[in-house]
N, CA, C and O atoms as a GROMACS GRO file, in nm:
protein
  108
    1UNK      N    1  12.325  13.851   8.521
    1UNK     CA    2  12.410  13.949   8.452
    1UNK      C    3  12.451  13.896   8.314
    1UNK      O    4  12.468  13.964   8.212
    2UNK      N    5  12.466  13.740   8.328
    2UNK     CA    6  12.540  13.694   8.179
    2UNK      C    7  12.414  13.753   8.082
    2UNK      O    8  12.436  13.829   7.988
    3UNK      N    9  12.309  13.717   8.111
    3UNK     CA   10  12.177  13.708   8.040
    3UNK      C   11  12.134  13.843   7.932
    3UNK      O   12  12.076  13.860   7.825
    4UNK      N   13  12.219  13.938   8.058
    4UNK     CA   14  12.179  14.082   7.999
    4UNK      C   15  12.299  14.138   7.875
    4UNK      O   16  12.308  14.239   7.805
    5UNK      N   17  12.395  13.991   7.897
    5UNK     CA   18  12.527  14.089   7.788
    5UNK      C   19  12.468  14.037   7.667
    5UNK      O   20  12.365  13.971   7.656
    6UNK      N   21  12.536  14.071   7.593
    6UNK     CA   22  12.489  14.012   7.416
    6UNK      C   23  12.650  13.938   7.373
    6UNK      O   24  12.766  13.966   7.405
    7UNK      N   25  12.580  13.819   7.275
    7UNK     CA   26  12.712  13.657   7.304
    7UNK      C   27  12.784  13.753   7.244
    7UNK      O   28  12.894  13.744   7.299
    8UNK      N   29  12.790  13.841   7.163
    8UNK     CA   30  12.952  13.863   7.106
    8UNK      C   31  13.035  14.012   7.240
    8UNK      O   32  13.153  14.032   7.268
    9UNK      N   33  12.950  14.059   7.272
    9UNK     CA   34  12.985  14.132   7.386
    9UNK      C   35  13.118  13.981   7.492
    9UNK      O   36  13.239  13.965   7.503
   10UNK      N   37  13.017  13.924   7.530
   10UNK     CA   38  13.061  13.830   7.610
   10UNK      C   39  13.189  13.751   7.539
   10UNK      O   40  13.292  13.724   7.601
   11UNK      N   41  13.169  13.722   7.411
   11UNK     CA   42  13.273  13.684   7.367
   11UNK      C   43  13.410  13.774   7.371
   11UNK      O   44  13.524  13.730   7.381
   12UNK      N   45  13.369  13.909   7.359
   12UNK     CA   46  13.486  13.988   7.326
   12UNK      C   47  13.551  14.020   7.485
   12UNK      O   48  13.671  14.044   7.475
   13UNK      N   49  13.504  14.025   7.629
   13UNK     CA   50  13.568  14.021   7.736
   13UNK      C   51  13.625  13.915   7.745
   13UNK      O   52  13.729  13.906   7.811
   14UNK      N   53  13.571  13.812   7.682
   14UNK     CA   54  13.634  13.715   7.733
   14UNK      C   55  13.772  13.664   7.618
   14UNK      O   56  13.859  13.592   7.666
   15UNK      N   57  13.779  13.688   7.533
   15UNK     CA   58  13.922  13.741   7.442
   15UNK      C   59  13.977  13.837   7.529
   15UNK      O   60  14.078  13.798   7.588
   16UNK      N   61  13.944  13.935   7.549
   16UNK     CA   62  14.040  14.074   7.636
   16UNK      C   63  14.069  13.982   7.777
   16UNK      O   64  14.178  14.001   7.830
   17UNK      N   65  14.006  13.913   7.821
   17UNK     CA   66  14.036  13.819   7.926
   17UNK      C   67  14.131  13.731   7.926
   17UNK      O   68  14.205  13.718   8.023
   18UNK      N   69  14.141  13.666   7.827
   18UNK     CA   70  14.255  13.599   7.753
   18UNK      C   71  14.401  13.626   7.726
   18UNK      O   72  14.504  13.566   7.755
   19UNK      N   73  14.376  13.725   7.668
   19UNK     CA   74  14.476  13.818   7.649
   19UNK      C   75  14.534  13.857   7.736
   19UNK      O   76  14.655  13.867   7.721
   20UNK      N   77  14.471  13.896   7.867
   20UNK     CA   78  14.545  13.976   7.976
   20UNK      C   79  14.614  13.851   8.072
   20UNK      O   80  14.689  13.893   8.159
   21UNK      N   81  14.601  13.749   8.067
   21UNK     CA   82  14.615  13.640   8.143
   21UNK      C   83  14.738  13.591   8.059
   21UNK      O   84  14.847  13.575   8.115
   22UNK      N   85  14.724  13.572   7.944
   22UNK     CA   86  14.838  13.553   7.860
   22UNK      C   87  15.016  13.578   7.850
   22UNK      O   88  15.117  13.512   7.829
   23UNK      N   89  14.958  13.774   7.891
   23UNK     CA   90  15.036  13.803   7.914
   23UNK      C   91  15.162  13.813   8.001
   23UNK      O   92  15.283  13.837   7.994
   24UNK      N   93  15.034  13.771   8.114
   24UNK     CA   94  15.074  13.770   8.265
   24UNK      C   95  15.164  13.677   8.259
   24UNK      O   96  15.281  13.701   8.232
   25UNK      N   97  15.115  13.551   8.284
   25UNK     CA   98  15.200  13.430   8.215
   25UNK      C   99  15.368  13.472   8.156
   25UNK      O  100  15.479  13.449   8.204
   26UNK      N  101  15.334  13.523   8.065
   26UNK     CA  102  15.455  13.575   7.967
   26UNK      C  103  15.582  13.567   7.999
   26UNK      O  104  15.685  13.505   7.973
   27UNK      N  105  15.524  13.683   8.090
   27UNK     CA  106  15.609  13.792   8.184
   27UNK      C  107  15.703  13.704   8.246
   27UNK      O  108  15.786  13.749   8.326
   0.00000   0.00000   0.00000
């Protein structure tokens, strides 16, 4: 599956991934 994303695709879930974990944290 990684193979089929494209690196900045992958990069950008994995920022939105970041982000959401971040938040969580926050909280």
């Amino acid at each position: 599956i990684e193979k089929t994303l494209k690196s900045k695709d992958f990069l950008w879930v994995n920022q939105k991934y970041i982000e959401k974990t971040k938040m969580i944290y926050l909280q």
